[in-house]
NUDRENMI-569709 format. One record per residue (C-alpha): residue number from 1; residue in one letter; x, y, z. Coordinates in steps of 0.05 Angstrom, whole numbers. Last residue first. Example, Ala and Ser with C-alpha at 12.3 -4.5 7.8 and 13.67 -1.06 7.14 Angstrom:
2
<atom 2,'S',<273,-21,143>>
<atom 1,'A',<246,-90,156>>
//
This chain:
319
<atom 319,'X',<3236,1457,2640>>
<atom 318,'X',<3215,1524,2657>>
<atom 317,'X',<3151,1552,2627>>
<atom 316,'X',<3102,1524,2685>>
<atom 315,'X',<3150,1555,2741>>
<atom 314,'X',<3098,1597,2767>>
<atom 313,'X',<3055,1574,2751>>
<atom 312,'X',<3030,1540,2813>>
<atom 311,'X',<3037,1594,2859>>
<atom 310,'X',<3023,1555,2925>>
<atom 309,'X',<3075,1593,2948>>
<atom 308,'X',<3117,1535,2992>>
<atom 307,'X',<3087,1483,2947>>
<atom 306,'X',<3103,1515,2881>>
<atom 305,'X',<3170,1524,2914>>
<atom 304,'X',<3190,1458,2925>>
<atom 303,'X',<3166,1431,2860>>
<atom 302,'X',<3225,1475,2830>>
<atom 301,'X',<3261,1411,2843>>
<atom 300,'X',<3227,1384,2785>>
<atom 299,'X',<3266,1416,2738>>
<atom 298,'X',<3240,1398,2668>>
<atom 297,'X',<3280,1376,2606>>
<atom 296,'X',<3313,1409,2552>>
<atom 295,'X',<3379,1375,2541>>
<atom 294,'X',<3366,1318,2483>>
<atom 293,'X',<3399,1256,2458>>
<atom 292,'X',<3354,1216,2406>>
<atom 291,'X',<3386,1232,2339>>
<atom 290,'X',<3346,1206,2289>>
<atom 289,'X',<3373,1148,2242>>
<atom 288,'X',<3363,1097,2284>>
<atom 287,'X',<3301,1104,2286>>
<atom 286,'X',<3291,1082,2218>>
<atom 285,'X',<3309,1009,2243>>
<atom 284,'X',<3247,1004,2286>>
<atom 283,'X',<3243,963,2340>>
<atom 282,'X',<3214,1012,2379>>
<atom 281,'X',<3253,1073,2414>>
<atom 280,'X',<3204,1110,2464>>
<atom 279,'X',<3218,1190,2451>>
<atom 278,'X',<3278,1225,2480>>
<atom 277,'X',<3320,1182,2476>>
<atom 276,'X',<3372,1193,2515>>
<atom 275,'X',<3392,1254,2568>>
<atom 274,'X',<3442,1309,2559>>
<atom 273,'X',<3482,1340,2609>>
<atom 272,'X',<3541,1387,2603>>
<atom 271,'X',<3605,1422,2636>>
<atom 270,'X',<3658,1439,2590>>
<atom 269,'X',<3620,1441,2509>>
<atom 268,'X',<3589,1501,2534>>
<atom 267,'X',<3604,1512,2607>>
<atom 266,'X',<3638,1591,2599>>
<atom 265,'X',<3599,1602,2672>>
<atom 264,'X',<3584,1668,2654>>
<atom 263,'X',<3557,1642,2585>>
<atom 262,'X',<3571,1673,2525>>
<atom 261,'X',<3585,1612,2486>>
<atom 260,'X',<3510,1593,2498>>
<atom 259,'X',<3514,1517,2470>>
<atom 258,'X',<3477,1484,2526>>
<atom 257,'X',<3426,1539,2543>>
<atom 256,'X',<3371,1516,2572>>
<atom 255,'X',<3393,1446,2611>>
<atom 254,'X',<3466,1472,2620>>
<atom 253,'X',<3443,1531,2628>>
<atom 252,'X',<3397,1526,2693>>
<atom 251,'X',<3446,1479,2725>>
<atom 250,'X',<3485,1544,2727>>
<atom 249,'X',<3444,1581,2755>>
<atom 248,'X',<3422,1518,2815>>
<atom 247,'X',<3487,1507,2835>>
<atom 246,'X',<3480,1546,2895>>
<atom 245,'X',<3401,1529,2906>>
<atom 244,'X',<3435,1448,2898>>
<atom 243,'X',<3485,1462,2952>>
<atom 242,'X',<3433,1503,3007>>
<atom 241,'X',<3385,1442,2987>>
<atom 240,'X',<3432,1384,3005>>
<atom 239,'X',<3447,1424,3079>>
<atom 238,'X',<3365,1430,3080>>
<atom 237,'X',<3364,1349,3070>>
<atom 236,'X',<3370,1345,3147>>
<atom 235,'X',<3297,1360,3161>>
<atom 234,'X',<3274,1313,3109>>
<atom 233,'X',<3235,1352,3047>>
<atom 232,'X',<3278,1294,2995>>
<atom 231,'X',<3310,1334,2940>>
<atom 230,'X',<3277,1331,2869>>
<atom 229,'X',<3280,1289,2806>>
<atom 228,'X',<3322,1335,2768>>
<atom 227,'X',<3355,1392,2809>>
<atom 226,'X',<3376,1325,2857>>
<atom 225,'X',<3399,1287,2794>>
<atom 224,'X',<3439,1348,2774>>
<atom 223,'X',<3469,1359,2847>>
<atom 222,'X',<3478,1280,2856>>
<atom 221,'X',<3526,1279,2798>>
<atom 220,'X',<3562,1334,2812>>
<atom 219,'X',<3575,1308,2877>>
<atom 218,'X',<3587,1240,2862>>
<atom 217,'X',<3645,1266,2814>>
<atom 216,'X',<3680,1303,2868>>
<atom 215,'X',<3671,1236,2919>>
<atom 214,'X',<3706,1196,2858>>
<atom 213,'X',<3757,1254,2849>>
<atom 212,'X',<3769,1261,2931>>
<atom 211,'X',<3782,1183,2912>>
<atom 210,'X',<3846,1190,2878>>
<atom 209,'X',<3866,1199,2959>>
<atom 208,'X',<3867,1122,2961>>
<atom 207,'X',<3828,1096,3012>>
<atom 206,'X',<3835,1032,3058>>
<atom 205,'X',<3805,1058,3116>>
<atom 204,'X',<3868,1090,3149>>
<atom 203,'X',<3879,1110,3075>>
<atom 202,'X',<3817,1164,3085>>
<atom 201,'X',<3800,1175,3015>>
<atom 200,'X',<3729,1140,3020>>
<atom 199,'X',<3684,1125,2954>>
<atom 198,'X',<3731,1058,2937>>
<atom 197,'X',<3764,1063,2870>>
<atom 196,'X',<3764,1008,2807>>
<atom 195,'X',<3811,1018,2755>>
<atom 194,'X',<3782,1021,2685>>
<atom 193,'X',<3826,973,2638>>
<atom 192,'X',<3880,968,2580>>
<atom 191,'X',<3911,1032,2599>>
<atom 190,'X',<3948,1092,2556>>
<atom 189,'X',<3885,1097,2527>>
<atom 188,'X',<3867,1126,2442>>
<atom 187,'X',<3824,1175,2422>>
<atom 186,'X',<3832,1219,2361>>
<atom 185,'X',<3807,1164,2308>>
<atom 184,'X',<3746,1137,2346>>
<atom 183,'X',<3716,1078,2335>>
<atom 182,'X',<3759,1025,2347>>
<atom 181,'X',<3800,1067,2412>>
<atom 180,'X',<3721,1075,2437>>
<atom 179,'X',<3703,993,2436>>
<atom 178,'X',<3775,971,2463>>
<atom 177,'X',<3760,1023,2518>>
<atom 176,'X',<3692,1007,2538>>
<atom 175,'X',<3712,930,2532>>
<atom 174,'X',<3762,933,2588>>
<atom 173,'X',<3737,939,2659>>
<atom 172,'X',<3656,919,2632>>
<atom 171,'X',<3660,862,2594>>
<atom 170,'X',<3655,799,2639>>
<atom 169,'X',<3625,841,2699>>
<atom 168,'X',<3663,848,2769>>
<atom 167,'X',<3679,922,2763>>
<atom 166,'X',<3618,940,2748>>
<atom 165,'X',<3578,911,2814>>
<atom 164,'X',<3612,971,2846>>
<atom 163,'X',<3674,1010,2862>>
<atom 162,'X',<3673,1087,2841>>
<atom 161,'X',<3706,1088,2776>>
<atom 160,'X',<3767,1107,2751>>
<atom 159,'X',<3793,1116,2681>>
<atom 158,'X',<3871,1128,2667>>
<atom 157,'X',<3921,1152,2611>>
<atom 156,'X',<3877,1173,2568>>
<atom 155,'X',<3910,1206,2507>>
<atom 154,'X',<3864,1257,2471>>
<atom 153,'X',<3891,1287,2397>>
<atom 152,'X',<3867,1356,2406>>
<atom 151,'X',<3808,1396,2366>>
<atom 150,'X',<3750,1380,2399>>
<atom 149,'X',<3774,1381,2474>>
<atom 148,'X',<3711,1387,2512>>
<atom 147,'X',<3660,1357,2470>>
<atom 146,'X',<3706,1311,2431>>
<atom 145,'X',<3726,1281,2501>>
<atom 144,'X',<3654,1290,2543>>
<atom 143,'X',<3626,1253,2484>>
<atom 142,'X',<3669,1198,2480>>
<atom 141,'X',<3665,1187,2555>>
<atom 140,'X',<3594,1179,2547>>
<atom 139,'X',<3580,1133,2496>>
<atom 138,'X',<3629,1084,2527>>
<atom 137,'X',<3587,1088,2588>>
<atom 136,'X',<3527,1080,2541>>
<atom 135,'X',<3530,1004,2516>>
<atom 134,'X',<3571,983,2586>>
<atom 133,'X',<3511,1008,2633>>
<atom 132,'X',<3458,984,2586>>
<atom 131,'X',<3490,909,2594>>
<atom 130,'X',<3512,923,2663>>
<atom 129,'X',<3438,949,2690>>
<atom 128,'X',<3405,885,2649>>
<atom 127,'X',<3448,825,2672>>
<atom 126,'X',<3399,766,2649>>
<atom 125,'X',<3356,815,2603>>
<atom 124,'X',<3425,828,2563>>
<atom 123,'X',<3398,889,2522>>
<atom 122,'X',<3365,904,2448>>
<atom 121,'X',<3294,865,2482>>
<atom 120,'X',<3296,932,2539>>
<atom 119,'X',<3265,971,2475>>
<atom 118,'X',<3290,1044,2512>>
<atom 117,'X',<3239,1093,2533>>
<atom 116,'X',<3223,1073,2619>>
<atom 115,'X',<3303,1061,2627>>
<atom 114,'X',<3305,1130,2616>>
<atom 113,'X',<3379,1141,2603>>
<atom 112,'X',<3412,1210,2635>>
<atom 111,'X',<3482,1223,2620>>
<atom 110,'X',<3524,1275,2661>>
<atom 109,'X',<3586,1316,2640>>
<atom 108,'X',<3650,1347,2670>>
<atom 107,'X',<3707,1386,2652>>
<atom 106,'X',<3743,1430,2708>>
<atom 105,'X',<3808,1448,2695>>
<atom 104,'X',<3809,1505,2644>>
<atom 103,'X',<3746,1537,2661>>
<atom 102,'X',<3771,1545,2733>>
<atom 101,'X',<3776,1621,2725>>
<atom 100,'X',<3703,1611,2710>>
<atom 99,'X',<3685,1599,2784>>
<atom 98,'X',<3624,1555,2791>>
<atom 97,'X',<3667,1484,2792>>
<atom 96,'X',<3710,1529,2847>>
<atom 95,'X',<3639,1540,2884>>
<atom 94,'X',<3624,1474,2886>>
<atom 93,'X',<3676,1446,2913>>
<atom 92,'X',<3676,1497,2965>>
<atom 91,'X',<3608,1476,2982>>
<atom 90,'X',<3620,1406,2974>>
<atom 89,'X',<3669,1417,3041>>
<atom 88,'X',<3623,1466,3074>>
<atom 87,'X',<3558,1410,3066>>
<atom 86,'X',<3604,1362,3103>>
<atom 85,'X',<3616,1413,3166>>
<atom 84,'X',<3546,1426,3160>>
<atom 83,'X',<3518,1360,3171>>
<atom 82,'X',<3470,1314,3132>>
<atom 81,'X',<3508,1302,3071>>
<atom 80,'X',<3487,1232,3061>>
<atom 79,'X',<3456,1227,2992>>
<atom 78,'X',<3510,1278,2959>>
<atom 77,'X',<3563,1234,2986>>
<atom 76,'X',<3620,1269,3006>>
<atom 75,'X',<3670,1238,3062>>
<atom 74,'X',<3685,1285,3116>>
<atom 73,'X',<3749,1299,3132>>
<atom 72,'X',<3745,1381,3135>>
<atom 71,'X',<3709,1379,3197>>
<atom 70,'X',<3771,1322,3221>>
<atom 69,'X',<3819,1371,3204>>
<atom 68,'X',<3792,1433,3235>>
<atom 67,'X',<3814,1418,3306>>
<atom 66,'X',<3894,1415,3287>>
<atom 65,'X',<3914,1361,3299>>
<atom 64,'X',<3919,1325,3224>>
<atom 63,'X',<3959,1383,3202>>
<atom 62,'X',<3933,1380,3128>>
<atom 61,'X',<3903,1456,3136>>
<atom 60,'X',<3910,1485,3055>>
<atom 59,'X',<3829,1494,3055>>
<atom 58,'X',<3829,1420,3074>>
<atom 57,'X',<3775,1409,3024>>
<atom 56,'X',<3803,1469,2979>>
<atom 55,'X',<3879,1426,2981>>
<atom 54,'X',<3844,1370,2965>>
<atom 53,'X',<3806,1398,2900>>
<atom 52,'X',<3872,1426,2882>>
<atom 51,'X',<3916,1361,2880>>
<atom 50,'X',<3866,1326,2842>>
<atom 49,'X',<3862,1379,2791>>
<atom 48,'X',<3918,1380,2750>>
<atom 47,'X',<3921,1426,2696>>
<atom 46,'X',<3974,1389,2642>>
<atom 45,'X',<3947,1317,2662>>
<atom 44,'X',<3874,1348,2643>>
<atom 43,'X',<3818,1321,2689>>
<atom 42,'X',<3761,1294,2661>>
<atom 41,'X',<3698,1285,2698>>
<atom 40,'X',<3637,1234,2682>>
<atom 39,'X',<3565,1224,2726>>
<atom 38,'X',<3530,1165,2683>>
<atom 37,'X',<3454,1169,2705>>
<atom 36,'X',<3392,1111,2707>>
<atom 35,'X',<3322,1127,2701>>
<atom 34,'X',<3260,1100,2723>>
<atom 33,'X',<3191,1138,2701>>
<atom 32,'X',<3135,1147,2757>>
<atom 31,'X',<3126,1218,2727>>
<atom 30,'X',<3137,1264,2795>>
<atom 29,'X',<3167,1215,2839>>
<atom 28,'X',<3221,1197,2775>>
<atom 27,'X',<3239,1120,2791>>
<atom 26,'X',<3310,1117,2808>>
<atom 25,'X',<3364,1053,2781>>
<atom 24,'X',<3430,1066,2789>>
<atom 23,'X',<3465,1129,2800>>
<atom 22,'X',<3530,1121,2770>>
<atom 21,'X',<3610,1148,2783>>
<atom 20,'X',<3668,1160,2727>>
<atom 19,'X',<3736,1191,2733>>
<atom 18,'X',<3783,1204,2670>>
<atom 17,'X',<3851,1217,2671>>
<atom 16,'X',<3870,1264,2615>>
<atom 15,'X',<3927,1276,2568>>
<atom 14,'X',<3927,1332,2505>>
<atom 13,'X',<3964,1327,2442>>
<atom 12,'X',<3955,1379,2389>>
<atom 11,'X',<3934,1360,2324>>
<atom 10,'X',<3986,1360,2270>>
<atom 9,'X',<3968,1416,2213>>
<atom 8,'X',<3959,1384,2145>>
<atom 7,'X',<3993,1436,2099>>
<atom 6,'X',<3942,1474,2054>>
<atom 5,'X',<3981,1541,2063>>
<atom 4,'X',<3929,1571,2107>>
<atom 3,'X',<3937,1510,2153>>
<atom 2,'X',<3904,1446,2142>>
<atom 1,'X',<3857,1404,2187>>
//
């Protein structure tokens, strides 16, 4: 990049943690296929977030006896919000990741692999999940960091990642990063290996309150997975409706209208999803040459209302 002189012009330097969760294996109740999802957020060093997203659980209260704390204590796990002191808490979450203001801290991004299109013979068939897990996951976090930041020199100086079977695999803590800081020029880690996080922030139970992150990340996560595949019609799963109807616009562009730089929401190239491939991949070497990642896709969760009006078109052009 040169200036209007012709003098290379330094790119600026930006720091981010990074925090990572997964859904593992789901099998699509509408089309029977099984998918896997990487949920990613990225939180600039220079715009902190972590601090903020506590404060709005709390909503500023931290006196632990006062009668609110424990309402606003919940741990969030889009599968088991099932109260409505828990569904408040991702509410509020939810509506700061809604709130353009917040354009400049909020970055996050979901990946989508259909287990159901890949050649499964290019993968580890002895440890499957972690060998399609590690391939994309590295995938992934360079996206979200030339997506969101395309014209900075990016400096991670942490990834986290909700504990699981990941963090026990051969490969998987450190060959992500040694794999992204080879192939790309304008990212390089300030750690050697993904730190591992539990899901609860409560340090009476062993927390660490980076995990309000982890339980942010689940969230978004479990909203576009929800949208996808459909919410459960469980009497409690109304609270995981009331979030995912909220979301729900924006969701709406990030599947239609990925690069709309007009947006409300100003998401493009911020807060994405994309999904690979999008046709079955053979063992073919020429398809390898065609770009595989889409966004369109159908939202199934509309499903809900095509039973409730019985107006089965409704929703036909909407996918």
């Amino acid at each position: 990049m040169k200036d209007l002189f012709g003098n290379e012009i330094e790119p600026k330097k930006i720091e981010v943690n990074l925090y990572a969760d997964e859904v593992q294996e789901i099998e699509c109740p509408y089309t029977g296929e099984k998918w896997i999802y990487i949920g990613l957020i990225a939180e600039r060093i220079d715009k902190p977030l972590l601090d903020e997203i506590i404060s709005i659980r709390y909503k500023g209260n931290f006196d632990v006896n006062s009668p609110y704390f424990g309402k606003n204590d919940r741990i969030i796990h889009w599968s088991e919000i099932q109260d409505a002191d828990t569904k408040n808490i991702a509410k509020r979450w939810i509506q700061f990741i809604l709130d353009p203001s917040n354009a400049d801290k909020f970055y996050g991004y979901v990946l989508g692999i259909n287990l159901s299109k890949l050649n499964i013979e290019e993968f580890d068939n002895e440890n499957l999940f972690n060998s399609i897990y590690n391939r994309f996951f590295r995938s992934a976090v360079s996206y979200l960091l030339k997506s969101s930041f395309p014209e900075s020199f990016i400096i991670v100086k942490n990834i986290f990642h909700e504990e699981g079977q990941q963090k026990n695999h051969k490969y998987f803590p450190w060959h992500p990063i040694l794999k992204i800081e080879e192939s790309e020029e304008k990212i390089t880690f300030d750690c050697k290996e993904i730190n591992f996080l539990p899901k609860t922030h409560r340090e009476s139970e062993g927390g660490d309150k980076r995990s309000n992150m982890i339980q942010l990340c689940d969230l978004f996560l479990g909203l576009c997975v929800g949208l996808l595949h459909g919410i459960s019609t469980s009497k409690r799963a109304k609270y995981r409706e009331e979030l995912a109807e909220l979301f729900l616009p924006l969701f709406q562009r990030m599947i239609n209208e990925p690069q709309n730089p007009n947006s409300s929401y100003k998401h493009k190239g911020r807060i994405m999803i994309r999904f690979f491939p999008k046709e079955n991949i053979k063992p073919d070497a020429l398809k390898r040459l065609v770009n595989l990642f889409y966004t369109e896709r159908k939202i199934y969760y509309y499903k809900k209302y095509e039973k409730k009006s019985e107006q089965l078109d409704l929703f036909k052009n909407l996918k």
